[in-house]
MDAnalysis code that builds the backbone (N, CA, C; Angstrom):
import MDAnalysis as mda
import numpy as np

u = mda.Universe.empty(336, n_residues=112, atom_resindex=np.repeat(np.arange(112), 3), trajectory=True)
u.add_TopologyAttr("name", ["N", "CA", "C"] * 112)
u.add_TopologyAttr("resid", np.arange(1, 113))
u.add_TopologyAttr("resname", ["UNK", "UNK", "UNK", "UNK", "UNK", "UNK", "UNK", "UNK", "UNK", "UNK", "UNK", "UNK", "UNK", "UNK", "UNK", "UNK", "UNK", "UNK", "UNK", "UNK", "UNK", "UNK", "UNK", "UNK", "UNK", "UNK", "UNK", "UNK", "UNK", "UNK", "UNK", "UNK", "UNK", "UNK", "UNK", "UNK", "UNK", "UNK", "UNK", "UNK", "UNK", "UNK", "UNK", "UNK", "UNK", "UNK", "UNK", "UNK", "UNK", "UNK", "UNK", "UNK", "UNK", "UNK", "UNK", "UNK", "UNK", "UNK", "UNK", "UNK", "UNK", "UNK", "UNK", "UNK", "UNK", "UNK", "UNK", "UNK", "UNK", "UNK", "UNK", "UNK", "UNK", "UNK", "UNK", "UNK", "UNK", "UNK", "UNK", "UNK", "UNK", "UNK", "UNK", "UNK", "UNK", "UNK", "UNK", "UNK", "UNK", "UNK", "UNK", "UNK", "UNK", "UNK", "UNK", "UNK", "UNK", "UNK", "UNK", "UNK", "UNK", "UNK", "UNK", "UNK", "UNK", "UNK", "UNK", "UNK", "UNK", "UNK", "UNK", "UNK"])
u.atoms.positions = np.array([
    [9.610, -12.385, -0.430],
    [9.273, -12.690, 0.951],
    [10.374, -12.178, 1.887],
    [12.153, -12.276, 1.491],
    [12.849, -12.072, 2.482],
    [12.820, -10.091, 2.483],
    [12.816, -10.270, 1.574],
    [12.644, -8.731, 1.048],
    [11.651, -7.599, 2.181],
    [9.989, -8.386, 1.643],
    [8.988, -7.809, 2.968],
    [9.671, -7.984, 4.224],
    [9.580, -9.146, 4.743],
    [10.223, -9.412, 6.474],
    [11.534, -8.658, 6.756],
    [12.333, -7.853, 5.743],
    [13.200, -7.173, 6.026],
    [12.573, -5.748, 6.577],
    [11.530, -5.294, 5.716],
    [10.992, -4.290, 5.418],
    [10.325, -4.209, 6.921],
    [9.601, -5.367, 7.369],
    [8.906, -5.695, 8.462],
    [9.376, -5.568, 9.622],
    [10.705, -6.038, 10.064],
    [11.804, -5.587, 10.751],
    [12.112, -4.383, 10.772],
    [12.112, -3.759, 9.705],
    [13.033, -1.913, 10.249],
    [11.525, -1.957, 10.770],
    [10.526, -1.653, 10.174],
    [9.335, -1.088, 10.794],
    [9.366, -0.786, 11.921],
    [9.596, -1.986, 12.885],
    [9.919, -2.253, 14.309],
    [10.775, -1.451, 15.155],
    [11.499, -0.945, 14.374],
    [12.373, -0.020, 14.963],
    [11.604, 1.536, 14.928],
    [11.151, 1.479, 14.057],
    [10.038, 3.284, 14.349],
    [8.643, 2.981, 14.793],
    [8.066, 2.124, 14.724],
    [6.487, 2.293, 14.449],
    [6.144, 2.490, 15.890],
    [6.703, 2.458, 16.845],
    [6.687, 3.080, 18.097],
    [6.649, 4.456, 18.361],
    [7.951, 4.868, 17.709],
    [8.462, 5.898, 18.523],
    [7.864, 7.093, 17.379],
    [7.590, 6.876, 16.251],
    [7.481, 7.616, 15.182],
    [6.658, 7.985, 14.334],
    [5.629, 8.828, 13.398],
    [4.781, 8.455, 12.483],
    [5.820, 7.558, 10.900],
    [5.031, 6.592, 10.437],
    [5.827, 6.304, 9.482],
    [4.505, 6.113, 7.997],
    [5.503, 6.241, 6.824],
    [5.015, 6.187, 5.954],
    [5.716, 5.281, 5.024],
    [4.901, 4.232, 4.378],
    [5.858, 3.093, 3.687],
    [5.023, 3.308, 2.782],
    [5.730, 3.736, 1.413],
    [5.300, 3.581, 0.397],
    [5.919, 2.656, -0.925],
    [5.244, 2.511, -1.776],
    [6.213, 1.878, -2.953],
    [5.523, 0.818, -3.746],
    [5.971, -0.029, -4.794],
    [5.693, -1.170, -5.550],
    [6.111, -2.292, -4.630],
    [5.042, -2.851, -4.184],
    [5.588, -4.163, -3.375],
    [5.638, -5.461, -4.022],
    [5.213, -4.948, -5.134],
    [5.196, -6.398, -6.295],
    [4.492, -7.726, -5.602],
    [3.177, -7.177, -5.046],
    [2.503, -8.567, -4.219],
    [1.499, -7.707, -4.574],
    [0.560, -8.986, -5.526],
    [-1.289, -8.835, -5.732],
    [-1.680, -8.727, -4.453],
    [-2.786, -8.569, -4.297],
    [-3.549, -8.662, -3.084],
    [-4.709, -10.481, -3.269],
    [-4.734, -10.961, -2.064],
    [-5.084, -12.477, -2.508],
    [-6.217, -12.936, -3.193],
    [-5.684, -14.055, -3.839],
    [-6.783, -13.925, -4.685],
    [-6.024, -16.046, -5.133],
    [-7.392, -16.680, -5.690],
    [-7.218, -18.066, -5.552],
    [-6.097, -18.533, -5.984],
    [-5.295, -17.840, -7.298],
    [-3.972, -18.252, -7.310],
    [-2.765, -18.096, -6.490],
    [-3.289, -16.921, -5.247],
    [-2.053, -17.024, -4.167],
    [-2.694, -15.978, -3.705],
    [-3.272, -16.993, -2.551],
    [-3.982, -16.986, -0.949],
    [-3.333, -16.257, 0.054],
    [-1.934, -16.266, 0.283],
    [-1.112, -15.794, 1.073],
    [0.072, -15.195, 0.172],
    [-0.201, -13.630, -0.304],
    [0.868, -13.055, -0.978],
    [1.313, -12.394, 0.011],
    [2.938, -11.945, -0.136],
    [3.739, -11.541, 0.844],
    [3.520, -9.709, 1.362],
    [2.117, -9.183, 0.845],
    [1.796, -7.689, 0.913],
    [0.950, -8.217, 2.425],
    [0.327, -9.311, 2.403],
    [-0.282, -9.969, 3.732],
    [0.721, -9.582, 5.079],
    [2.067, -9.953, 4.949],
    [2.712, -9.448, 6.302],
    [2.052, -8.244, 6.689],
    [2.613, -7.022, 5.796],
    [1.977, -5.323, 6.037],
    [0.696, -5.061, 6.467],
    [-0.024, -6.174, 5.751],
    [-1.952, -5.786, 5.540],
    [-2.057, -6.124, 7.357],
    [-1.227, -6.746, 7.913],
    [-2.126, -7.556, 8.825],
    [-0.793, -7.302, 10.202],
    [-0.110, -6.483, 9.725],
    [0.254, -5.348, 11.167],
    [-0.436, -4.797, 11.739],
    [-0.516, -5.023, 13.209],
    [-1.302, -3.964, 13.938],
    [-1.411, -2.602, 13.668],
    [-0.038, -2.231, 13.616],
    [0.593, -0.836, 13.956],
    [0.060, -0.735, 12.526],
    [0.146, -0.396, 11.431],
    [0.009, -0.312, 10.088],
    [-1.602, -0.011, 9.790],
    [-1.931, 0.473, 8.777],
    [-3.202, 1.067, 8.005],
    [-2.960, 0.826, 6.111],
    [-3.390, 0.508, 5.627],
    [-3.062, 0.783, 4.065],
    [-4.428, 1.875, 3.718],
    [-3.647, 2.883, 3.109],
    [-4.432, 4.212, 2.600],
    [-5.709, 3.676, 1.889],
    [-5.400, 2.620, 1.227],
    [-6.288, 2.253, 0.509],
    [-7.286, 0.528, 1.021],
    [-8.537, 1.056, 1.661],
    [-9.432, 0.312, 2.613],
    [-9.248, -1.329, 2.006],
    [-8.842, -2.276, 2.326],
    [-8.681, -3.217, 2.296],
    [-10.159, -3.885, 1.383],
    [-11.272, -3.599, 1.992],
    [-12.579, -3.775, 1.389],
    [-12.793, -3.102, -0.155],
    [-11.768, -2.261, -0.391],
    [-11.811, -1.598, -1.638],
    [-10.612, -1.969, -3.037],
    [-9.916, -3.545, -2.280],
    [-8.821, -4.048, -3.364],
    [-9.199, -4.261, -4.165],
    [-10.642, -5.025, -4.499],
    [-11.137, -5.768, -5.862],
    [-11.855, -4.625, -6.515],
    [-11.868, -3.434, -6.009],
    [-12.586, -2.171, -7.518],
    [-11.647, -2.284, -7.994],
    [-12.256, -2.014, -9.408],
    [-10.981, -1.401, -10.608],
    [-10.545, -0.011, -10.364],
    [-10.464, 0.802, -9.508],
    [-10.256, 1.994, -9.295],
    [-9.143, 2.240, -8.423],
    [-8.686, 0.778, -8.004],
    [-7.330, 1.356, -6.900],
    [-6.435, 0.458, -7.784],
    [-6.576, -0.109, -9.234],
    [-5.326, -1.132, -9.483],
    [-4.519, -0.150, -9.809],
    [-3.502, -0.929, -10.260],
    [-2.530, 0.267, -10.883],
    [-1.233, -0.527, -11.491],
    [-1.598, -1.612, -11.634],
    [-0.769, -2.009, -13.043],
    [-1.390, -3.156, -13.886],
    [-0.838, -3.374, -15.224],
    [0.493, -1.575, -16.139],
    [-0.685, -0.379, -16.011],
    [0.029, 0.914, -16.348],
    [-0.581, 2.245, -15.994],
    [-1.910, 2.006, -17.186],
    [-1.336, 1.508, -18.588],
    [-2.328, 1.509, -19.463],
    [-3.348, 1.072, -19.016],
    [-3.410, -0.272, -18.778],
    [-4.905, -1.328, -18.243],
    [-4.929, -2.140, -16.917],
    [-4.705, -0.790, -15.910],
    [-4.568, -1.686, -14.526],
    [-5.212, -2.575, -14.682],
    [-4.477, -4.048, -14.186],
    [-5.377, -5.296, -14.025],
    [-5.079, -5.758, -12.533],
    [-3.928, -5.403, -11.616],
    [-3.177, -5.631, -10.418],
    [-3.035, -4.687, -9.249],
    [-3.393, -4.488, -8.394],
    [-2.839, -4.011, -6.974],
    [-1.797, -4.525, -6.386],
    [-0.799, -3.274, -6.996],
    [0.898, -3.214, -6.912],
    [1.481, -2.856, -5.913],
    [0.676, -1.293, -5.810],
    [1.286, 0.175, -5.477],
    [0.265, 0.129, -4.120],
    [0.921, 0.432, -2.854],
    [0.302, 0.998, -1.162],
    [1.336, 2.017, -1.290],
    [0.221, 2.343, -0.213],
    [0.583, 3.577, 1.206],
    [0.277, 2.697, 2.142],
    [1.007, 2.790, 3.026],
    [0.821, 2.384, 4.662],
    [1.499, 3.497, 5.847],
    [0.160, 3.486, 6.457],
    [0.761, 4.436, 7.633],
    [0.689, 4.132, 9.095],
    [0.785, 4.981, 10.124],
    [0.869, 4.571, 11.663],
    [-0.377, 5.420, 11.818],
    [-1.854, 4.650, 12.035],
    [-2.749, 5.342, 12.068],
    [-3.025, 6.111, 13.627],
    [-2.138, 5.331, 14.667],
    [-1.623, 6.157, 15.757],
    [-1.197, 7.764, 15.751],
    [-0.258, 8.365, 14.923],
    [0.515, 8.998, 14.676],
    [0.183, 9.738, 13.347],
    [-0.494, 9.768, 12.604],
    [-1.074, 10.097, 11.070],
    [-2.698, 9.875, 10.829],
    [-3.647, 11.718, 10.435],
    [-4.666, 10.965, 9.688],
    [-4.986, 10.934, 8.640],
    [-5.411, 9.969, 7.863],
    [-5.149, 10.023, 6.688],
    [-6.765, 11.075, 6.039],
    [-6.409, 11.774, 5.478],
    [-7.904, 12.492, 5.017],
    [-8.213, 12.027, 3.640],
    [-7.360, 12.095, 2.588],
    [-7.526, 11.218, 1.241],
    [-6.589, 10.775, 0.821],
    [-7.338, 9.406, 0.242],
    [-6.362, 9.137, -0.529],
    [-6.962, 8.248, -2.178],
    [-5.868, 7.956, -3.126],
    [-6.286, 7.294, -4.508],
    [-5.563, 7.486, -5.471],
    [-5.802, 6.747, -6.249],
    [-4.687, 6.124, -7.634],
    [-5.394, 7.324, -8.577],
    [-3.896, 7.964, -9.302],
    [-3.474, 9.106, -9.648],
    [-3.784, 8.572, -11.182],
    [-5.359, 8.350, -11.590],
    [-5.253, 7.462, -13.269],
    [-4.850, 8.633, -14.024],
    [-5.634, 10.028, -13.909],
    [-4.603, 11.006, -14.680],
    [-3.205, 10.954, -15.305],
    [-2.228, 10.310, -14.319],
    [-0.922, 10.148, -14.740],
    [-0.646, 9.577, -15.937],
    [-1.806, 8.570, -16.409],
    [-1.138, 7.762, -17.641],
    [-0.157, 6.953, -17.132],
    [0.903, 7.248, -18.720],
    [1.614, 5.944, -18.532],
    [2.830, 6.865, -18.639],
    [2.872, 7.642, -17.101],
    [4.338, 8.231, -17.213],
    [5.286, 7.496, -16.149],
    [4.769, 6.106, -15.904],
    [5.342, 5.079, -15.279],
    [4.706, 3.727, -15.844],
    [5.098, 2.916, -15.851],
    [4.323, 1.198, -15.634],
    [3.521, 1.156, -15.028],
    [3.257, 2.042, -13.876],
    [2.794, 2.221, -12.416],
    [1.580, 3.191, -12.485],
    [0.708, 2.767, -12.167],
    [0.201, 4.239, -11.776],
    [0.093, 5.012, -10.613],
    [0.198, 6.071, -9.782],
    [0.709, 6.486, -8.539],
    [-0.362, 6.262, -7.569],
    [-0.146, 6.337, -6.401],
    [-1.246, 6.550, -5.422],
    [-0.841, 7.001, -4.531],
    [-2.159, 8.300, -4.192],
    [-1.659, 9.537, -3.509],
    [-2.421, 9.849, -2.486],
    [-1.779, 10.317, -1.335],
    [-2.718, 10.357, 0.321],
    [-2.359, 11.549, 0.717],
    [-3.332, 12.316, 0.987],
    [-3.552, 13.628, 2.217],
    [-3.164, 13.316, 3.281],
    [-2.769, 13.979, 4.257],
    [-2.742, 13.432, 5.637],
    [-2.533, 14.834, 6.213],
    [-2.392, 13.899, 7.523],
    [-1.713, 15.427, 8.839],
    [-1.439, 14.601, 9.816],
    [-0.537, 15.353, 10.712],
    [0.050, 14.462, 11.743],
    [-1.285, 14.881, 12.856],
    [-0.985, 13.584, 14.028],
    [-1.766, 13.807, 14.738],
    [-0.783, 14.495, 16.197],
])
C-alpha cells in the first residue's frame, strides 16, 4: 500500500505535463471477494490513468499472467496518460513461457 501511494505521488508530478507509462508487477490481484479493495485500485481509478488492459477484460483467462506456467492472477499492467498516448494494442505475451514467473504484457502505442 505505502509502496502504490508512493508510486501515486510521483505520478503527480508528470501526468500533467507529460505522456507517462507505468509499467511492472504490482503484486495486487484485481478484486475479487477475498480482497475487495486491492491496492492496484489506487491506479485503476485515476483519472489521468488508462490500464492497457480494459478493466471489463480482468476475469478472462487471457490477460492473467501469473506463474507464467498456469496463469491463475492479474499481476502484470500497463498504464498510460490516455491524454497524451494511443494505445492501438495491447496483451499478455503467453508465447514467452516461463522465461519469467511472469508472463509479459505488451502495448502498441503512439504519441498523440
Amino acid at each position: 500500500l505505502q509502496q502504490t501511494k508512493f508510486v501515486q505521488n510521483l505520478l503527480e508530478k508528470y501526468i500533467n505535463d507529460f505522456p507517462v507509462l507505468l509499467v511492472g508487477d504490482f503484486n495486487s490481484n484485481i478484486p475479487n471477494p477475498q480482497d475487495p479493495e486491492p491496492t492496484i485500485n489506487i491506479l485503476l481509478k485515476n483519472p489521468h490513468l488508462k490500464s492497457a488492459t480494459p478493466q471489463s477484460q480482468f476475469n478472462d483467462g487471457k490477460v492473467l499472467t501469473f506463474p507464467a506456467n498456469k496463469p491463475e492472477v492479474k499481476l502484470d499492467y500497463i498504464f498510460y496518460t490516455p491524454k497524451t498516448i494511443e494505445m492501438l494494442e495491447s496483451r499478455v505475451v503467453s508465447e514467452a513461457k516461463q522465461a519469467s514467473d511472469h508472463l509479459p504484457v505488451m502495448m502498441k502505442f503512439r504519441f498523440k
